[in-house]
N, C-alpha and C positions, 0 to 999 in steps of 0.2 A: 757323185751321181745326181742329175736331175729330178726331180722330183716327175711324177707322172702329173697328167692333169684330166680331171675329167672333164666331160665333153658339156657342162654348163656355168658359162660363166657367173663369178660371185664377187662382187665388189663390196668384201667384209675380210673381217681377221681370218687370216687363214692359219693351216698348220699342218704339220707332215705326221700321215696318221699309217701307217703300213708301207710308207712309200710314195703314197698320194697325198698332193697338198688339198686339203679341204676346211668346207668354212668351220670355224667352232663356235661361233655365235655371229646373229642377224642385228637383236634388237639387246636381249639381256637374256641370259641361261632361263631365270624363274617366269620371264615371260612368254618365252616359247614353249616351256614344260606347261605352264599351267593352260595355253594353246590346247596343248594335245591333253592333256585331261578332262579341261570341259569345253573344247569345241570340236578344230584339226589345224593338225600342223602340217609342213609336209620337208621332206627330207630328201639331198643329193644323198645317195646310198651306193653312187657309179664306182664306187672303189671298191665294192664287194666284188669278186670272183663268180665268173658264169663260166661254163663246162660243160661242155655235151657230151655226152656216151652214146652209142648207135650201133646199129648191125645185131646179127644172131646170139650174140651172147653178152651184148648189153646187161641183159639181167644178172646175168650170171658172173661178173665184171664188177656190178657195183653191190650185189650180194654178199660177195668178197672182201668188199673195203669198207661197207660201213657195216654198221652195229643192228641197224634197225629191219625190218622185213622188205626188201623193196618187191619181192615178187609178190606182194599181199599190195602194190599199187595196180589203182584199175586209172588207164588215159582221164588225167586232168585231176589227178590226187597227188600228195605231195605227203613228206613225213618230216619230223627233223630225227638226225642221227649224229651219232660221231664216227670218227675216223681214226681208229687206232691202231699201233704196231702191233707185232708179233705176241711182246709183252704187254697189253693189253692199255697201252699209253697212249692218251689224246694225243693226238697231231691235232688234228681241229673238229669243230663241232661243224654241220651244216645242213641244208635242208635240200632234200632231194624229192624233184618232182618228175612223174612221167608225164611228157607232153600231153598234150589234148588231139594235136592235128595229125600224130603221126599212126601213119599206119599200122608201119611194122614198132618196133622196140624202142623207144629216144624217148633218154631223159638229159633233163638237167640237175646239175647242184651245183650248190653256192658256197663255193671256200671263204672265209673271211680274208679280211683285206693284206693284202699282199702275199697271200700262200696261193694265187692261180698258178702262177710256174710251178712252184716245187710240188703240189698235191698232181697237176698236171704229169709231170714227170714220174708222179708213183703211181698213179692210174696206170700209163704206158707201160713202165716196167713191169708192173706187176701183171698185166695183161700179154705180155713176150713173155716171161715167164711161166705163167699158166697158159699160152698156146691157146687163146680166145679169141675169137672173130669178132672185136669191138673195135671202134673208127671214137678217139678220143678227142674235143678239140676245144684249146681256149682260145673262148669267144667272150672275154673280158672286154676287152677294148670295141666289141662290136655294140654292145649293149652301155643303154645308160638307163640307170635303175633308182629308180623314185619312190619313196615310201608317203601315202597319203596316212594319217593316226588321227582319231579320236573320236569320240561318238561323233560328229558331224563328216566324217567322212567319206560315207554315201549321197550323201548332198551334193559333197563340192568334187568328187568324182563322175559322181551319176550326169553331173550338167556339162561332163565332157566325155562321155563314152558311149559306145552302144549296148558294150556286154548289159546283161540285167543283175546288175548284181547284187539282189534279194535271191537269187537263186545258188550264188556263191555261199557255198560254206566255209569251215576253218580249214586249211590250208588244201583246199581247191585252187586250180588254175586253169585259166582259160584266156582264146584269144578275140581279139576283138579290137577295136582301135580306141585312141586315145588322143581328142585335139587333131581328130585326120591322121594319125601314125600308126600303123600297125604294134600290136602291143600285146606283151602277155599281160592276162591281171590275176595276181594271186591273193588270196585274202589271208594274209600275213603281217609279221610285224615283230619287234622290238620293244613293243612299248607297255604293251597290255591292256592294250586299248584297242575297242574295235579297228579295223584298218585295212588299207593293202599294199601292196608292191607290185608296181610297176616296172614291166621292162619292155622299152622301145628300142628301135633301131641309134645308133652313137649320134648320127646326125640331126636327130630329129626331139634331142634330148632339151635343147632348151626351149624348143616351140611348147614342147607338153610341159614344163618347168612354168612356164610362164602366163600357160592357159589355166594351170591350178589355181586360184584366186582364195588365196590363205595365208595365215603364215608359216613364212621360212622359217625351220629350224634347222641348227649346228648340231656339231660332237656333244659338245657339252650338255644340253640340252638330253640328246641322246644316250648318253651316260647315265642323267641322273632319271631321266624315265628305267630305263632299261634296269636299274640298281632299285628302286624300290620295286620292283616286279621280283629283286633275285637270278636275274638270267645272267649266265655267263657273258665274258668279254675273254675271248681268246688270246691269249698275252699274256694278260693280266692274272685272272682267273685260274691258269692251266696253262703250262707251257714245256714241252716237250722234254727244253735244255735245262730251264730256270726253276721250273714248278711243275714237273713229271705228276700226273694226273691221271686216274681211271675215272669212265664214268661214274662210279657207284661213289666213288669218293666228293667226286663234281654234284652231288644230286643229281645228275640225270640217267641214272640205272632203267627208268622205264624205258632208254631205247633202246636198250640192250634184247637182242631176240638170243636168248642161247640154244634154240632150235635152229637155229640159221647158221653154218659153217664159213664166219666172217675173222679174217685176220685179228688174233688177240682174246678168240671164243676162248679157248684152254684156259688160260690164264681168269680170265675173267669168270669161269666158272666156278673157279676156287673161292675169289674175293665172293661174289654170289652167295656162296652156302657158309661162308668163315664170316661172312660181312668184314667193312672195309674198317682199319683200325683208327681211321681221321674222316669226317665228314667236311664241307662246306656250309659252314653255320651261320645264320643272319644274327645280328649284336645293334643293338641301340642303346645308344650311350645316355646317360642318367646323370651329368655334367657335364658343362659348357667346353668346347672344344669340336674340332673335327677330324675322323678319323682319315686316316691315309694309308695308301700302301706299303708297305713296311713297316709299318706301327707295331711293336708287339702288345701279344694277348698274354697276360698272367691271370693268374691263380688273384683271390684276396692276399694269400701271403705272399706273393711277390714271384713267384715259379712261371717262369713262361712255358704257355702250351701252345703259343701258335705267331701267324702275324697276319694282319689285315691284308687281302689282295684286293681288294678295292670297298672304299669308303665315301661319300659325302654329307651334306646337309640336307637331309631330304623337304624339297621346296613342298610336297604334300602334307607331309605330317608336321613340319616343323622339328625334327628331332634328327640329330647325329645319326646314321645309319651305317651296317660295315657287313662285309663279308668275309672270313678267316676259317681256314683250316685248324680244326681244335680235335682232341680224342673224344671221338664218337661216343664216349658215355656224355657230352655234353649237347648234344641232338637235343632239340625239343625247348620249352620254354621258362624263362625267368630262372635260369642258373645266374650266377654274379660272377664274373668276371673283370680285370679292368684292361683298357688301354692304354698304353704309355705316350702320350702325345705332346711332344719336346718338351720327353725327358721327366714328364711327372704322369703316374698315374689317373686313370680318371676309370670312373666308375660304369659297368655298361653292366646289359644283360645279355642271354641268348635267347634269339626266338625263333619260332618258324619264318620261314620265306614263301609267299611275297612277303613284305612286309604290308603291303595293302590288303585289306579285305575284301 
């Protein structure tokens, strides 16, 4: 099967990232991170998933499938949530916004890359099944979606838009145009850096690509911002088949509303008040080496209690960095732990996440 392609061309290394081939680097990975930590980078982001929900029971539609309050959204707010089964198991994390322009009820949310069909397909089901009057539709391929990061990025935004965006908050959205394109602007992001997300119309994706005057950044790039902030990467992180995940276990139990009657509520109520028996722990390693996915985590005596889902070198601190599922008595900071990274031990610790201050 063909790979998809988004709708702006990139004459760099590419790589097949959910399905989409996309660039993983412009210039070099620590050049573009260190970009969006003390300038702005900016980012193709067109392989994320856009999804409208609409009609009379919109609310009450996505109330159901994720975790988070969505009828506590007032037009042009936004939350992140997840998306879980019966048994209270990430399918994906995503952020759902209620339009700005619309009248009546339309939101949008953003599946991670390559789950717009199948999260698509469980919206509609699950919408025939409960007998709701919502109009569901992927508008992936309609939109191409741009992420501007890092304190300068009101700058080199602001000199191609109208919105005011000193009036934008954190995960606000509003519309306005961008380089002459009609455009949502959300003040969002991946990185943990001031920022926002752009989404234009498919065609009009490389004119506003090209009027941003900054640097390009890749996957890779995007990784290692995204990994010392601690935020999930869906796949990797939590994964339905490979690495069955609750929020609480994920660290992100505050989007969990258990006032809100959302597929996985029961379940999740239990973990809640029992708390979850493995958390997602941050580890920075205390010799030479880098951690990977798959790595096991031991004990000093050689016991494994877990294994890295994702790790790199983090270009900020300078220090090995990892994320792994370990028994929850190990939350919190400077427990010693090691990593096994081909095949020999090495010494790390655990800490809170971010890993930035």
């Amino acid at each position: 099967m063909s790979l998809r392609q988004p709708p702006i061309e990139h004459s760099t290394k590419q790589t097949d990232f959910g399905g989409w081939e996309m660039p993983v680097e412009f210039d070099s990975i620590r050049t573009e991170h260190t970009a969006v930590r003390e300038a702005v980078g900016k980012f193709d982001v067109s392989h994320m998933g856009e999804i409208t929900v609409s009609g009379p029971d919109a609310t009450r539609l996505l109330q159901r499938l994720t975790t988070n309050d969505v009828a506590d959204l007032e037009p042009g707010e936004g939350q992140y949530a997840a998306i879980t089964d019966e048994s209270g198991i990430m399918l994906d994390d995503t952020v759902v916004y209620r339009l700005p322009e619309a009248e009546s009820e339309t939101f949008l949310f953003i599946p991670n890359a390559g789950h717009d069909e199948e999260i698509t397909e469980w919206a509609t089901s699950h919408r025939d099944q409960w007998g709701f009057e919502a109009t569901v539709t992927n508008r992936t391929e309609e939109y191409a979606m741009i992420a501007v990061q890092g304190p300068d990025s009101p700058d080199v935004l602001g000199e191609n838009t109208d919105v005011d965006l000193s009036e934008l908050s954190r995960f606000e959205i509003t519309d306005g145009t961008v380089a002459g394109a009609q455009a949502l602007v959300a003040r969002t992001g991946y990185t943990g850096e001031q920022g926002f997300e752009l989404l234009c119309p498919w065609s009009a994706g490389q004119e506003v690509w090209t009027a941003l005057e900054c640097q390009p950044c890749g996957l890779g790039a995007r990784d290692t911002l995204r990994l010392e902030m601690g935020f999930l990467l869906s796949g990797q992180d939590f994964d339905p088949e490979e690495n069955p995940r609750n929020p609480y276990e994920a660290g992100i139990g505050f989007t969990v509303k258990l006032d809100t009657e959302f597929l996985g509520r029961d379940a999740l109520e239990g973990v809640d008040v029992e708390g979850p028996e493995e958390k997602l722990i941050g580890l920075v390693m205390r010799e030479r080496g880098v951690p990977r996915a798959g790595y096991a985590v031991e004990t000093p005596s050689g016991e494994q209690i877990g294994e890295v889902t994702s790790g790199t070198m983090s270009p900020t601190l300078g220090d090995p960095i990892a994320l792994a599922y370990l028994p929850a008595e190990y939350a919190g900071e400077d427990r010693t732990v090691r990593i096994v990274v081909r095949g020999e031990p090495k010494k790390a610790r655990t800490t809170t996440t971010p890993f930035l201050s």
